[in-house]
C-alpha positions in Angstrom: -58.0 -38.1 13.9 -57.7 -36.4 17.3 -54.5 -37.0 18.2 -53.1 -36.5 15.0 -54.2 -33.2 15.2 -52.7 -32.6 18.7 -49.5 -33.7 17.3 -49.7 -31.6 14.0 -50.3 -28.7 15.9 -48.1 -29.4 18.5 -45.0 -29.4 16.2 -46.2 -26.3 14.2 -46.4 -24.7 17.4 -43.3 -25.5 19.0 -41.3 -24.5 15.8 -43.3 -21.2 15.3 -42.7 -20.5 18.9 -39.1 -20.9 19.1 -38.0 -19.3 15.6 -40.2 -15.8 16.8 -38.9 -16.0 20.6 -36.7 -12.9 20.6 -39.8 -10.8 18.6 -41.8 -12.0 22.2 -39.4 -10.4 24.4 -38.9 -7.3 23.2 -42.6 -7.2 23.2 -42.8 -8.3 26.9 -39.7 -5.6 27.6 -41.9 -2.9 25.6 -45.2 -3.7 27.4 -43.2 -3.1 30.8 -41.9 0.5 29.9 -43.2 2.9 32.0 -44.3 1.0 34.8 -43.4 2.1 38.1 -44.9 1.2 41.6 -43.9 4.8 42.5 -46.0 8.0 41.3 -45.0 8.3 37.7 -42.5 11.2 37.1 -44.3 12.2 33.4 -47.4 12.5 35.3 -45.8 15.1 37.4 -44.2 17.2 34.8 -47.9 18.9 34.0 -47.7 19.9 37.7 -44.3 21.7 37.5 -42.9 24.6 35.5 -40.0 23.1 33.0 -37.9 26.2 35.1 -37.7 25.9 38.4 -36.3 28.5 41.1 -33.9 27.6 43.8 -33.8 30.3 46.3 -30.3 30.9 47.9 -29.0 33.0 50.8 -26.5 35.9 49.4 -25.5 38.3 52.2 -28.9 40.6 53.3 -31.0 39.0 50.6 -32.1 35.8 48.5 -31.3 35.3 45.2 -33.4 32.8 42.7 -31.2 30.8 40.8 -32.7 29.0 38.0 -32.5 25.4 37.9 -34.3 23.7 35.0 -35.9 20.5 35.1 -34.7 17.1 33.3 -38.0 16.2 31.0 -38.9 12.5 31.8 -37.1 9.8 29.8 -38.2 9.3 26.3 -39.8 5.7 25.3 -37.8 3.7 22.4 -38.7 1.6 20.2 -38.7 -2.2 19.6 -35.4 -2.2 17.1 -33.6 0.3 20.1 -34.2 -2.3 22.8 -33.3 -4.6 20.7 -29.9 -2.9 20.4 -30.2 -2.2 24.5 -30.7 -5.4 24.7 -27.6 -7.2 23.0 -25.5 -4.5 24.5 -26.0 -4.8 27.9 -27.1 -8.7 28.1 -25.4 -9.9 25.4 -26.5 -12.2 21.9 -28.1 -14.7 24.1 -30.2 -12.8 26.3 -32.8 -12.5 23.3 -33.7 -16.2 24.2 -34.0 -15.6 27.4 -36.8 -17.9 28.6 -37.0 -20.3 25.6 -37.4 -23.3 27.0 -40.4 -21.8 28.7 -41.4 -20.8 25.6 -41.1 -24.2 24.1 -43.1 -25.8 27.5 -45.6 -23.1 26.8 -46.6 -24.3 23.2 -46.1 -27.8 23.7 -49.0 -27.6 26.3 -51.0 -24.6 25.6 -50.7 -24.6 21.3 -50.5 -28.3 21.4 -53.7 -28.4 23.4 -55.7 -25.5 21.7 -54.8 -26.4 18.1 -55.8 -30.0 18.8 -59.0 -29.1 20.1 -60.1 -27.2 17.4 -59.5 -29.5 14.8 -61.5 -31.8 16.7 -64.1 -29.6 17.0 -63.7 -28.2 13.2 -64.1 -32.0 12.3 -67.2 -32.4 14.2 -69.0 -28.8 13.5 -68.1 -28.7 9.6 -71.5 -29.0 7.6 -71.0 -32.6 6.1 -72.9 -31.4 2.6 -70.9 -28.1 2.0 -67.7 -29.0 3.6 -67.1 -26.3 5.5 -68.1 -24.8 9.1 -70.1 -21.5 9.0 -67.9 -18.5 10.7 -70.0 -18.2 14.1 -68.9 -22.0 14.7 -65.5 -21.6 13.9 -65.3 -18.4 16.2 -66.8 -20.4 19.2 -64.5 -23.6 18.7 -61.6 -21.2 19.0 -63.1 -19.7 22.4 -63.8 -23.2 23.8 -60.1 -24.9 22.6 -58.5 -21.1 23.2 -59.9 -21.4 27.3 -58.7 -24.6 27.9 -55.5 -24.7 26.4 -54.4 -21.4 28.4 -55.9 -22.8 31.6 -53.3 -26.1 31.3 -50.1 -23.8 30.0 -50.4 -20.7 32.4 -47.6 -21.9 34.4 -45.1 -21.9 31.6 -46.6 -18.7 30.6 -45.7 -17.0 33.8 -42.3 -18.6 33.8 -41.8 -17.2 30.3 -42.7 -13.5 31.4 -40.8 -13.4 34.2 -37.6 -15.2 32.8 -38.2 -12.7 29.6 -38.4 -9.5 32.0 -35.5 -10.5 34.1 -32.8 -8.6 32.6 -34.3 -5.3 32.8 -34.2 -5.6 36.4 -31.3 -4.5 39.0 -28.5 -7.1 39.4 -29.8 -7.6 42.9 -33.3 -7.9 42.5 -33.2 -10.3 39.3 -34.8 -13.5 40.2 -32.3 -15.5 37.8 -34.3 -19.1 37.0 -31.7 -21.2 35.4 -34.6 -22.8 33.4 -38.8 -23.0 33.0 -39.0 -26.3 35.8 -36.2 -24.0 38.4 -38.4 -21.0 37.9 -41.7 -23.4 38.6 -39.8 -24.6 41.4 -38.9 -21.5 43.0 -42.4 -20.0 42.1 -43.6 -22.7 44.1 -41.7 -22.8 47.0 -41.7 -19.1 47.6 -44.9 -18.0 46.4 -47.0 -20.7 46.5 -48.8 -23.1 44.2 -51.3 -20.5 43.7 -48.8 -18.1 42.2 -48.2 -20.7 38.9 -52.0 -19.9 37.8 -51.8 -15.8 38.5 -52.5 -14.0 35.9 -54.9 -17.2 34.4 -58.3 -15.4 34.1 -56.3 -12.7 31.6 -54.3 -15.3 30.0 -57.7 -17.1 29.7 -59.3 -14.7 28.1 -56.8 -13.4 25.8 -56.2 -17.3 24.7 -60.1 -17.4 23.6 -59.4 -13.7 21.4 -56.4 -14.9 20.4 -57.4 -18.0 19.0 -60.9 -17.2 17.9 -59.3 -14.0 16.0 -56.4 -16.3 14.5 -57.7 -19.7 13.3 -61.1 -18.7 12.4 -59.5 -15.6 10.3 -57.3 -17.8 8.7 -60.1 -20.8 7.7 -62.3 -18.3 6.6 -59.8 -16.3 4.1 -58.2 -19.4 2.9 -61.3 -20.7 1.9 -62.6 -17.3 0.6 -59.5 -17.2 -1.8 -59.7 -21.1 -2.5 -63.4 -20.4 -4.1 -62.6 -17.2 -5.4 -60.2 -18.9 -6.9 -57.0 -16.0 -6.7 -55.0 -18.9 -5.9 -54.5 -22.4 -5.5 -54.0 -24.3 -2.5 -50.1 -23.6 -1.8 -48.2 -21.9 0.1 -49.1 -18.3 -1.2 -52.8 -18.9 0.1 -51.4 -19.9 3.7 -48.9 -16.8 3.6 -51.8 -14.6 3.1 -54.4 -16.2 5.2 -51.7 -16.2 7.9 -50.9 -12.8 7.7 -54.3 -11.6 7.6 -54.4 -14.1 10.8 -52.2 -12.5 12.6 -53.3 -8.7 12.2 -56.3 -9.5 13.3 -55.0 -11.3 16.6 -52.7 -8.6 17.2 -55.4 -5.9 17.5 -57.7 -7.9 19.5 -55.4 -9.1 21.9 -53.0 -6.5 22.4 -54.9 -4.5 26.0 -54.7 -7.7 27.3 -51.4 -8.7 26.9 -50.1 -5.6 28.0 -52.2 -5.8 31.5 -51.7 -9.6 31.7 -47.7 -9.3 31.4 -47.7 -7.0 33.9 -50.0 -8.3 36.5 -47.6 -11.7 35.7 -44.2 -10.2 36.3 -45.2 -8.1 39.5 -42.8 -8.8 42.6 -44.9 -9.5 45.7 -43.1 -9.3 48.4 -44.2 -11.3 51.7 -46.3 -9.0 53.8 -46.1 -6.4 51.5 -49.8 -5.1 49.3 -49.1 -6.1 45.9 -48.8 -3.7 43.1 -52.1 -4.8 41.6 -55.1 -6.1 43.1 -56.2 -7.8 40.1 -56.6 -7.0 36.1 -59.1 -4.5 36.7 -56.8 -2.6 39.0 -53.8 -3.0 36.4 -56.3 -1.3 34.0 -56.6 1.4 35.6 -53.3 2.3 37.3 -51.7 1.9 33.6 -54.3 4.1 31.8 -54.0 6.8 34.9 -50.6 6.8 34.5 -49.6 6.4 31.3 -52.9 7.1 28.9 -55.5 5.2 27.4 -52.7 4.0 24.6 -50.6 2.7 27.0 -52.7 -0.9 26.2 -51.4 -1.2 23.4 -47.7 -0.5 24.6 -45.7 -3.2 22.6 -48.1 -3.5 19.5 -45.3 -2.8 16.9 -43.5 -6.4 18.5 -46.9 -7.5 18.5 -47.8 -7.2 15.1 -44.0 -7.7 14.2 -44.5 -11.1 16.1 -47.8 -12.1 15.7 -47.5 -12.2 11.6 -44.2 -13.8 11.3 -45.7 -16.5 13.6 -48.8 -17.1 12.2 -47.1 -17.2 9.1 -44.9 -20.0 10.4 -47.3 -21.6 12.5 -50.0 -22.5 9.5 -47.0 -22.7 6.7 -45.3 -25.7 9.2 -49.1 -26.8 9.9 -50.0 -27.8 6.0 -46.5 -29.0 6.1 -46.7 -31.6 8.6 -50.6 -32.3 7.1 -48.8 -33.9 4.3 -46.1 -35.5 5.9 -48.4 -37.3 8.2 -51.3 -37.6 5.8 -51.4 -41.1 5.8 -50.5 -42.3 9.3 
């Protein structure tokens, strides 16, 4: 029963993953809008009239010449950089970092999702036949924390292979897959470097999946003995989607500040951008506003549904097909 789990999940995971990838990155390129290591040019513009005066010689005296101010650039949404994105990378570019993606699941999803069917199977009530909300909440904390302390190295490939191309040409870091970015994470950053960004990822794992598969066990089986529908795929659709709002808003702060605190370039002897998440908190919501965390929610949800969706629709699936291995 446990591994078949691991493997159930695994596959659901790795298909969900892949077929959703390009809703991911533009979330990822949304989440970084804005963020400057320099002081931020909107926060200036309360500071300064939209007219300025440029003071010129003009024989005995000086004349002010007015010289008005370009407002600071406006933020677009997810379908524009998707546009943005096709134009200036190309078709492809919206997969950037797939196969990091696909490492990701295989051990993160694979991990978490087999751990809390375990855990499902040993915390459901035997007499009922089912596993009281708190339970389910706590199994998805518990399998949510491990599996994203073994994938947070393909996790930080995937970032940084997904924020690439908004980069210069010359400062693009260019991994030609998830193991040559490990590589090169490794070699030039050190080992340490694989895990940064672990005690967000961490924690967003546990919301994530404590929001997402306890959501969806407890509305499938609130609409099972209601009895709106039967067992099928209409149940798992709406389960799923109700899954995946949830998620979405529960997770979203933490993505943001976890993406960035991933994809920050530290240069050797250099202070990093951000000390820590805390830091990353703070400099975002000082700079940008409190709704600056959730930068990127549209993709989220956008994501997050259509995923959940396929992630529990392929789940049942592959239930059946392996039902009686």
């Amino acid at each position: 029963m446990g591994l078949k789990g691991f493997v159930e999940g695994g596959i659901a995971s790795i298909v969900a993953g892949s077929s959703t990838h390009p809703l991911d990155l533009i979330k990822v390129r949304m989440q970084l809008q804005g963020e400057s290591h320099l002081p931020n040019p909107a926060s200036l513009q309360a500071f300064r009239p939209a007219v300025a005066f440029n003071t010129v010689a003009a024989g005995a005296g000086n004349i002010s010449l007015p010289v008005e101010v370009p407002p600071p650039p406006a933020r677009v949404g997810p379908f524009s950089i998707g546009v943005r994105i096709i134009q200036s990378e190309g078709v492809a570019a919206l997969f950037s970092g797939v196969s990091a993606t696909i490492l990701r699941q295989t051990l993160y999803s694979t991990t978490r999702m087999g751990l809390y069917d375990i855990l499902k199977h040993k915390w459901t009530d035997q007499d009922t036949g089912s596993m009281p909300l708190p339970r389910k909440i706590l199994a998805g904390l518990i399998s949510g924390g491990v599996g994203a302390a073994v994938g947070n190295p393909a996790d930080v490939a995937m970032v940084r292979m997904q924020a690439d191309g908004r980069l210069p040409i010359d400062q693009r870091r260019n991994y030609k897959s998830v193991f040559d970015a490990l590589t090169q994470m490794s070699k030039q950053e050190g080992i340490a470097s694989l895990w940064r960004g672990s005690g967000l990822t961490v924690n967003r794992a546990m919301i994530v999946t404590a929001s997402q598969l306890a959501t969806y066990d407890q509305i499938k089986e609130m609409i099972l003995e209601k009895g709106v529908m039967s067992d099928g795929i209409g149940t798992h659709v709406t389960a799923s989607f109700a899954a995946g709002f949830v998620a979405s808003v529960a997770s979203n702060p933490i993505d943001v500040i976890k993406t960035r605190v991933m994809n920050m370039k530290v240069e050797t002897g250099a202070e990093p951008p951000y000390k820590g998440a805390l830091d990353c908190a703070m400099k975002t919501v000082k700079a940008e506003g409190p709704m600056a965390l959730y930068k990127g929610f549209i993709p989220t949800i956008s994501r997050q549904g259509p995923f959940t969706v396929v992630l529990f629709v392929t789940l049942e699936q592959v239930r059946k097909l392996l039902k009686d291995f």
